[in-house]
N, C-alpha and C positions, 0 to 999 in steps of 0.2 A: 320445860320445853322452850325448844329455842324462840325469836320473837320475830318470824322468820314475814316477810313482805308480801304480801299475797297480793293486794290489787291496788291502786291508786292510793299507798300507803295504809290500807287496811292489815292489820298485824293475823296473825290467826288466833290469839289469845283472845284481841276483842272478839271474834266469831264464836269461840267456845262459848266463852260468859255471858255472850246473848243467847244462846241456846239452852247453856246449863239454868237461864235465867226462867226459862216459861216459851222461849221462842219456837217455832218451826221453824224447819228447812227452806220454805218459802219465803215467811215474814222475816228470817235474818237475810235470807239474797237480797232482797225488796229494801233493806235499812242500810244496807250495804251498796246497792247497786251492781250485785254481780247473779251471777247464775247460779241455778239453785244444784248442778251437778258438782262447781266448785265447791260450795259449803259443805255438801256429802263429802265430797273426798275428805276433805280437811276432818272433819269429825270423825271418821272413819281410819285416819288413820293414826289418833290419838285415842283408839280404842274406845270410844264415849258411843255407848248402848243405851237405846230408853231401858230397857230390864236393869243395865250396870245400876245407872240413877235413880232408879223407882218414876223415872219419867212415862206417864201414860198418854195414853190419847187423850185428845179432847172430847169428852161427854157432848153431843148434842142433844141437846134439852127438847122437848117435842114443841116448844112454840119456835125455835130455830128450824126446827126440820119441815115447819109449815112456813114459816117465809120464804125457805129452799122452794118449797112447792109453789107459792103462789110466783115466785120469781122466774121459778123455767113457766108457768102458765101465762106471764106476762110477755112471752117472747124471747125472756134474755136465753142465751145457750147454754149448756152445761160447762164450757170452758170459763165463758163468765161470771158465772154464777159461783163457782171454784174459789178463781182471782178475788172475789167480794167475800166472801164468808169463811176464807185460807183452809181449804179443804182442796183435795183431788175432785178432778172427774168423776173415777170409778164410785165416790161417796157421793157425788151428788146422780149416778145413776141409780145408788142402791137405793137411797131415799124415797126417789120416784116409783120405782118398782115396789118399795113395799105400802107406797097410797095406791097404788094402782096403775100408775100411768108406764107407757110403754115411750124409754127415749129414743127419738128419732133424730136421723141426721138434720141438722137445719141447711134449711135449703136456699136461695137466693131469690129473691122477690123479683120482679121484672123493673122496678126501680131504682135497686138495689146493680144491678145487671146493668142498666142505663149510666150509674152514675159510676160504675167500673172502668169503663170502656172511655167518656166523657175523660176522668179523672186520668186516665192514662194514656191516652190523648193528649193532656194539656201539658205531661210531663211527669206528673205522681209514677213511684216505681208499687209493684204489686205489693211489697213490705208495709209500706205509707197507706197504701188503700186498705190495705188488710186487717189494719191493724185501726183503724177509722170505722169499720163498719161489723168488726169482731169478725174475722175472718180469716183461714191460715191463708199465708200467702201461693201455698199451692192450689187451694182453689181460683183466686183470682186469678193465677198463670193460667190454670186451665182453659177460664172463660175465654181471656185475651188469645189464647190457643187458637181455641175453634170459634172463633167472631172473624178469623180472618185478616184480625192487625198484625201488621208487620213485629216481632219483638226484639224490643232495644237488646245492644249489648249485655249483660249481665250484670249491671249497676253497677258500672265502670267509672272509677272516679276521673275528673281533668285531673293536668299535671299542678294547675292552682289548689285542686281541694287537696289532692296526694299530699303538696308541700306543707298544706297547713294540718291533714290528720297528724302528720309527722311533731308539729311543732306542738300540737295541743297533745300529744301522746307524751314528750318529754316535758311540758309541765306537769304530768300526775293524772292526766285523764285517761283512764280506761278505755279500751278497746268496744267492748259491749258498751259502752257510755256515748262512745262517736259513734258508733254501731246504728245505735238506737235514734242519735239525736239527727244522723244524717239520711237514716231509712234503708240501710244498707247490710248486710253480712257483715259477723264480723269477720272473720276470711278473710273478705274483699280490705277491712280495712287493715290489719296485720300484715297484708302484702303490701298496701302502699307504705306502712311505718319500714318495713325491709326493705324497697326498691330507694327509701330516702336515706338509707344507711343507718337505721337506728336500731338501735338489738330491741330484742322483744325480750320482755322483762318475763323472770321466771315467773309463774303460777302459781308453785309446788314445787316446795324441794324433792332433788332429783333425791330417788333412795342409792344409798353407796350398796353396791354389788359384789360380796366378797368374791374374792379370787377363789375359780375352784379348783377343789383338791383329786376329784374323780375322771372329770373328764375334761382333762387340758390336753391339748390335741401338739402343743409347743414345746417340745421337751426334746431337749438335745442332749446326752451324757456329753459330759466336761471332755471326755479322755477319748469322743467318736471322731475328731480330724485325726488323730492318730493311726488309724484304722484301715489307712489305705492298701489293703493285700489283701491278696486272694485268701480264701481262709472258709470255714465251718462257723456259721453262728448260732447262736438261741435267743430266742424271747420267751418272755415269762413271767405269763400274769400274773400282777402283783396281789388282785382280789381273789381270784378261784384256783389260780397253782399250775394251769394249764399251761405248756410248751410250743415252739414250732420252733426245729430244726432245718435248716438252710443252708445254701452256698452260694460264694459271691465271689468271681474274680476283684471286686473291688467290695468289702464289706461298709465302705462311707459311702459309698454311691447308692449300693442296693437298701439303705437303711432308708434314705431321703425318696428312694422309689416307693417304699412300703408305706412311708408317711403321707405321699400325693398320689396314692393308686386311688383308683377309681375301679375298680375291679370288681367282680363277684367270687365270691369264695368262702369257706370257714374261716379260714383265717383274715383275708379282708375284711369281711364280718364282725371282725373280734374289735381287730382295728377300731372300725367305724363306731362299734354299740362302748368301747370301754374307752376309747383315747388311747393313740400310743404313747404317752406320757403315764398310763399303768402300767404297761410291758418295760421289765429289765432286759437291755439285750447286754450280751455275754460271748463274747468270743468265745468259742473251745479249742478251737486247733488254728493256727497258721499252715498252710499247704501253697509250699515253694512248686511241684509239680502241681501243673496245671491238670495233668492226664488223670492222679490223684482222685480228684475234688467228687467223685462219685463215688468212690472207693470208703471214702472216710466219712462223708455224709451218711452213709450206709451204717458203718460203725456205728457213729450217735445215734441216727435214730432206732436203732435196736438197741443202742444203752438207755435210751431214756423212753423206750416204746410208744414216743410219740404220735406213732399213729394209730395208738388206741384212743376211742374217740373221747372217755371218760379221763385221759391224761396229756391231749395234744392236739393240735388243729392240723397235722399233715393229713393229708385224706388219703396218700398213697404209700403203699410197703417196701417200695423199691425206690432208691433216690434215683433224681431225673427219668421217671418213669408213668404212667399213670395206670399200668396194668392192676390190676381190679379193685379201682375208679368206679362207682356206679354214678352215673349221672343224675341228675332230676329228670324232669319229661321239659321243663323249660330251659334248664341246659343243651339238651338234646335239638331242639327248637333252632338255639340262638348258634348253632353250630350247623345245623342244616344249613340256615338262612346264606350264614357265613359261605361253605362251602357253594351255593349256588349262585348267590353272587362272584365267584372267582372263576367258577366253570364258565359265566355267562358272559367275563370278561376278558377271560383267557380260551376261545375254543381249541379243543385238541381237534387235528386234522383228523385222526384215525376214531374218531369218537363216535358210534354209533354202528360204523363202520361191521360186516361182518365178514368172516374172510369166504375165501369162494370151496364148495365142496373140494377140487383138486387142492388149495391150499391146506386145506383141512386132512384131507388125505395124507398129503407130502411129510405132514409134521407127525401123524400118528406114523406112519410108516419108518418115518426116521429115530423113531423109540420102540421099534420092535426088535428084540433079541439083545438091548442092552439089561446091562445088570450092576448093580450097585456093590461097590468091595464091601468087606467088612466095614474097613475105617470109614468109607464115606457114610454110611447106614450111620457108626456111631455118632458123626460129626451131626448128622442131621436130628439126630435124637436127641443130643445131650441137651441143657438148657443153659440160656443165652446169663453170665453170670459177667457181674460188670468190667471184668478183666475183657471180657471175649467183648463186651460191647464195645470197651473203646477201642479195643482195635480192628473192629468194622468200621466203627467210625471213622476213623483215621483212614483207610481202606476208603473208602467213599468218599471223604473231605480231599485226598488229594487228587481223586480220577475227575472229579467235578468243579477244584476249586476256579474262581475265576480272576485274573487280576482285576486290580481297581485305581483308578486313576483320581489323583486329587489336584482336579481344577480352580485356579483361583476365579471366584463368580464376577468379578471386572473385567480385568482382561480374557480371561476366557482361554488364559493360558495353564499347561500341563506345569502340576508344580514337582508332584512326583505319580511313579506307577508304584503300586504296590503288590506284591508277590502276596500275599495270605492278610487276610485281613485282621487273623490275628496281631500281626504286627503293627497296625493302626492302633489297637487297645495298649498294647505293651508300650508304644514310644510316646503319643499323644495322649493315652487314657482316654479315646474317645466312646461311645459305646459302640457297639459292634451293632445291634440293632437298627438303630437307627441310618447307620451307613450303607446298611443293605435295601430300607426301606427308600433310603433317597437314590439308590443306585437303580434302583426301580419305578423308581418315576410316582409314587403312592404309598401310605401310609394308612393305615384304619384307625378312625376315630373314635371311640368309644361311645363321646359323648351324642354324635350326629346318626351310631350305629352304621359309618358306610367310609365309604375310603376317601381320603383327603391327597390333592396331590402335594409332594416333596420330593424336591430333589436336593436342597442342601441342608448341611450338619455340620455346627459348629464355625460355620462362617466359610465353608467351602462348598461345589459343590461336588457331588461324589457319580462317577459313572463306570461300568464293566469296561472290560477292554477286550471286546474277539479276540 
């Protein structure tokens, strides 16, 4: 074992060998001058058992166990009595309890009270009293408390005592030793050896903390800058086998989102409980169309039927879809919430609104004796299959799209307008997300649960154009 420095040049070897020798925990801090939680660790962490050594307790003999007794009868307290005869508290209550006697807290004399107050008055801190008349130092605060004296700062050292803890700290003197001999915390004096710029000497060796192999949350594939294109990806638990199939107009970007989401989900979940440093990701497909990228998402995940729950963390059967999605009742919750905060900050005009009998009228009237063709009856029947979706979408993105204008945020000047915002993703690679949240004036925070305002991204600022 190493011969490693523990206190004012005390090794920890000497520590063991007073211990292994007949010593207590106490009677080595006491020879030592340090504290008796130090010595445990230390011993403790050289695996040294009294059962390892055949080290037992100490036998109290019955004519010890009556000097115990006649000593708490003489007044001393069970903490003293402890200190004297290198025993616990709890053994000098058990003692009394089997002569008979019942230990009580010891109380404070009216003298004792006098000379409290008197003493801390002239300048003594409750530590120095305390420890003067056997008494913890919270009792005496208390008194000083409710007597009505003003009480000092917290046994705040001058900037002369600071200099000098400092100085007697770098010849070899212990902390608990200035502590002691000044009537102070040690706390108190460990901050003044730091405010005079001196390191505070190790205790205990730090333990070395292997690097771990399960749940390292830092892990980047070598060949993931490469990666930047639209495309099909997969993760894949390296512990249990499980998959999630994905798409990414930028598969390096969306990789770095998955690693700092903050999200709820099965698979953010997965995330969080294993590290993404367990997940292999895996390109499967590059997708040059963009219109594509549902189409082929679709494929993998029915080749790899990831979203069966026993082989995948997608929760949904249809890519970019969440059609039957069952929620939790706390999802359901955090979606309400969602929703009513945007009604309440968005009101629709016509909202509540209800229309008048003739207008009611006018509109049933206006669908009496129509009829629907064949083809239209089919059109409404058939199901919506990701070919037909995207081009609704499409159908929809162009009736509604809005230009966007990119502002330089200094001058405040038009730098360009933009036709489709896809075109910001494509020339600058910015996110599209984000562009829309700042063109709207707000953003939702996850972390606050409530909307934050934004208006620029990436160093500009973005707004619609009527």
């Amino acid at each position: 074992m190493a011969n490693q420095c523990t206190k004012a040049n005390v090794s920890n070897d000497s520590i063991i060998n007073a211990y292994l020798a007949g010593g207590t925990i106490k009677s080595v801090a006491a020879l030592f001058k340090m504290s008796s939680g130090i010595v445990n660790r230390i011993v403790n962490e050289v695996g040294i058992t009294r059962q390892k050594y055949n080290k037992k307790k100490a036998i109290l003999t019955p004519e010890i166990k009556q000097q115990i007794v006649a000593a708490y009868l003489d007044g001393n307290s069970s903490l003293e009595i402890s200190k004297a005869f290198d025993v616990c508290t709890g053994t000098v209550t058990n003692i009394m309890n089997e002569a008979g006697y019942v230990v009580t807290r010891k109380h404070l004399t009216d003298e004792q009270k006098k000379y409290i107050l008197d003493a801390y008055v002239d300048g003594k801190n409750s530590y120095e009293i305390g420890r003067e008349i056997g008494f913890s130092n919270v009792i005496v605060s208390k008194l000083i408390r409710e007597s009505g004296i003003e009480k000092r700062s917290l046994y705040r050292l001058s900037e002369e005592q600071q200099a000098q803890v400092a100085i007697d700290y770098e010849n070899g003197e212990s902390s608990e030793q200035i502590a002691k001999r000044l009537g102070v915390s040690a706390n108190t004096v460990r901050d003044a050896i730091r405010k005079n710029g001196v390191e505070i000497r190790q205790v205990w060796p730090k333990k070395e903390v292997p690097a771990g192999q399960l749940f390292n949350p830092n892990y980047d594939p070598q060949d993931l800058p490469e990666c930047s294109f639209a495309g099909i990806y997969k993760f894949t638990n390296k512990i249990n086998g499980k998959i999630y199939v994905g798409q990414a107009q930028d598969i390096y970007q969306r990789y770095y989102r998955h690693r700092e989401s903050r999200n709820k989900g099965l698979f953010p979940n997965a995330l969080k409980k294993y590290g993404i440093g367990n997940f292999h990701l895996e390109v499967l497909e590059r997708v040059e169309d963009l219109s594509r990228l549902d189409e082929r998402e679709q494929y993998w995940m029915d080749f790899y039927q990831c979203y069966d729950p026993k082989k995948g963390y997608n929760i949904a059967k249809v890519a970019s879809s969440c059609r039957g999605v069952k929620r939790s009742a706390e999802q359901v919750e955090v979606m309400r919430a969602k929703l009513k905060h945007f009604y309440a900050h968005n009101e629709n005009p016509n909202r509540g609104r209800r229309a008048s009998d003739a207008t009611r009228r006018k509109i049933s009237e206006s669908h009496i004796g129509k009829t629907l063709s064949p083809e239209h009856r089919a059109k409404l029947g058939r199901p919506i299959t990701p070919e037909r979706r995207m081009a609704l979408n499409k159908g929809i993105n162009e009736k509604w799209r809005k230009k966007i204008a990119q502002i330089d945020p200094l001058s405040s000047e038009v730098i360009k307008v933009w036709e489709r915002i896809e075109d910001i993703k494509e020339e600058l690679g910015i996110c599209i997300g984000s562009v829309q949240c700042a063109c709207r004036g707000k953003a939702y925070d996850s972390a606050i649960k409530d909307y934050r305002p934004k208006t620029t991204h990436a160093g500009f600022k973005w707004q619609y154009v009527d």
